[in-house]
C-alpha positions as CSV (number, residue, x, y, z in Angstrom):
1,X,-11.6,3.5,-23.9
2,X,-11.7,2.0,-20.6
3,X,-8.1,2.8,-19.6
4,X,-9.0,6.5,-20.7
5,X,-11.7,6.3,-18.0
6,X,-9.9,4.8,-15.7
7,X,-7.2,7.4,-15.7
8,X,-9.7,10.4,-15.6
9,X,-11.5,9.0,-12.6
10,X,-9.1,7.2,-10.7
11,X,-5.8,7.9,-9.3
12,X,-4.9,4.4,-7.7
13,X,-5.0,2.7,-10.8
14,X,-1.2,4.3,-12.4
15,X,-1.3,7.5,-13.3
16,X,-3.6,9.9,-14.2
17,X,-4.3,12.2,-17.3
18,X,-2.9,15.6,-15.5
19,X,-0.1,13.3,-14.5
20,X,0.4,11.6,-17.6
21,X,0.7,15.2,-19.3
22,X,3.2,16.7,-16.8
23,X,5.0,13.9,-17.4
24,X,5.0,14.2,-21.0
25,X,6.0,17.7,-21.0
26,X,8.3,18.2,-18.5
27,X,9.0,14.8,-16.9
28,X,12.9,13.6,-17.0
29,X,12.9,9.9,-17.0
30,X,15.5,9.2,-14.7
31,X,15.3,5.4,-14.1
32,X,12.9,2.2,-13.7
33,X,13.2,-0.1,-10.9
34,X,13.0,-4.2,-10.3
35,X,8.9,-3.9,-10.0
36,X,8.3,-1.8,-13.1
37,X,8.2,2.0,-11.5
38,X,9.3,4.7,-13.7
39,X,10.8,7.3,-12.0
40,X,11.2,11.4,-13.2
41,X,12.6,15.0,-12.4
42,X,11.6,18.3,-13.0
43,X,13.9,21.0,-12.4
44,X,11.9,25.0,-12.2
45,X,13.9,28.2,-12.3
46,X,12.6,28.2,-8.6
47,X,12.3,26.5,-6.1
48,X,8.9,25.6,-4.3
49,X,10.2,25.1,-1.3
50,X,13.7,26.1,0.2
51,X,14.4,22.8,2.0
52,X,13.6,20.7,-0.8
53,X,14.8,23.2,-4.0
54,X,14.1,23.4,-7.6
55,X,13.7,19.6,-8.3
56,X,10.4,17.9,-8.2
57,X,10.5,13.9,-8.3
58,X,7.9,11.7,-8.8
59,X,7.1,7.9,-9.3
60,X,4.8,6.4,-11.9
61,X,3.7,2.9,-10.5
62,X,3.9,-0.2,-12.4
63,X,0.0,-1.0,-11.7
64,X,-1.5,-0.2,-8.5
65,X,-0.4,2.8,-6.6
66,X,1.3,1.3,-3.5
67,X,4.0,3.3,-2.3
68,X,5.1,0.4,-0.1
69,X,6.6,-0.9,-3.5
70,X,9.2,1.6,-3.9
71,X,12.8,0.2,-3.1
72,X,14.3,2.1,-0.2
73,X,16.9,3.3,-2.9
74,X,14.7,4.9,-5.0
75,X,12.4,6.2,-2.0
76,X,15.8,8.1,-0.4
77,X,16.6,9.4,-3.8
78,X,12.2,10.8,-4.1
79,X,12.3,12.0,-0.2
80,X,15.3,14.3,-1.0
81,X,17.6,12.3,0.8
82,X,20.0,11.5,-2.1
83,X,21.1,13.6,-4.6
84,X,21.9,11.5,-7.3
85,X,19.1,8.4,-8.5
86,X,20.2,4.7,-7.9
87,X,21.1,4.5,-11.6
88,X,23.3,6.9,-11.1
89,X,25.2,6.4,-8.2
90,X,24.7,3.1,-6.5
91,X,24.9,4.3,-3.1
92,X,22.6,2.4,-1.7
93,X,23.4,-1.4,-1.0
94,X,21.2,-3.6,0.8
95,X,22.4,-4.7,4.0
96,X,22.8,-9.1,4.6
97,X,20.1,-8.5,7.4
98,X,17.7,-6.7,4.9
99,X,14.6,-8.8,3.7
100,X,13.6,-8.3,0.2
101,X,10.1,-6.5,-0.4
102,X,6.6,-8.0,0.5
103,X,3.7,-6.5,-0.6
104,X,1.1,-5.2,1.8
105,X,-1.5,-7.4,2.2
106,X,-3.9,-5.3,4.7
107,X,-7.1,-6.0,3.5
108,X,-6.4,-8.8,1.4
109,X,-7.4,-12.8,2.1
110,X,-4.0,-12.7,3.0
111,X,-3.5,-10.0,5.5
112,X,-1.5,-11.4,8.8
113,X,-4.5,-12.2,10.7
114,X,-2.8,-13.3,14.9
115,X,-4.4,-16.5,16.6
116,X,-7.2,-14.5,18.2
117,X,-8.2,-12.1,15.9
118,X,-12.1,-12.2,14.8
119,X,-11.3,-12.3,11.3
120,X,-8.3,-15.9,11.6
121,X,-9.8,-19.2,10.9
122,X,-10.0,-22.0,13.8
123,X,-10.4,-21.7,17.6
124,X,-10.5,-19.0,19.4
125,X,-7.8,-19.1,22.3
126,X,-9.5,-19.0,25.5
127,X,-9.5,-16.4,28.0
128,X,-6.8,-16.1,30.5
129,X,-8.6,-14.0,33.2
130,X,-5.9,-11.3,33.5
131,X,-8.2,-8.3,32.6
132,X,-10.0,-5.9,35.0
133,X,-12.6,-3.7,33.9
134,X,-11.9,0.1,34.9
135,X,-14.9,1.3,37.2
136,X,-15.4,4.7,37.9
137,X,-14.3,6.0,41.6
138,X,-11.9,3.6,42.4
């Protein structure tokens, strides 16, 4: 019952019930990536819009709705970029210099927090004396 609940009143939390409809009626599956997305396609007689076309694409997270856990692959191939999915065509190949994915962590306990900040732990670095206050007229 909960999960019911959850995916009438919540959107953030995977999908919801409208979603989870379209998706059962005219969703494609098209392909799941490494973090347990599920990916799908619509194609409509028409198209909504002329620089996109007839295909809609959409992504139903693994969890949490966090679009910074797409894989560039897949987010090429739901921007329109690519025609064909990643499990179609592997056309995308990270590069050496790539680093793998890592989460977002803004407003976590473990959001990057710079020597300095209000919110870091320890000593505050002293001032250095560089700054001016602006006054008006001169």
């Amino acid at each position: 019952m909960k999960q019911f609940w959850t995916q009438f009143f919540t959107w953030w939390n995977g999908q919801t019930l409208g979603t989870r409809y379209f998706t059962w009626r005219k969703g494609q599956f098209v392909g799941e990536d490494e973090f347990g997305n599920r990916y799908y396609r619509y194609v409509q007689a028409e198209a909504i819009d002329s620089n996109v076309g007839a295909e809609r694409r959409w992504v139903v997270y693994n969890g949490e709705a966090d679009a910074s856990k797409v894989p560039p692959g897949w987010r090429a191939w739901l921007a329109h970029n690519w025609d064909l999915p990643p499990t179609e065509e592997p056309a995308y190949q990270p590069r050496p210099w790539e680093r793998p994915f890592v989460p977002n962590m803004t407003g976590t306990p473990q959001a990057y927090r710079p020597s300095g900040s209000s919110l870091s732990t320890g000593q505050r670095p002293a001032a250095t004396g560089d700054y001016v206050p602006w006054t008006p007229g001169e």
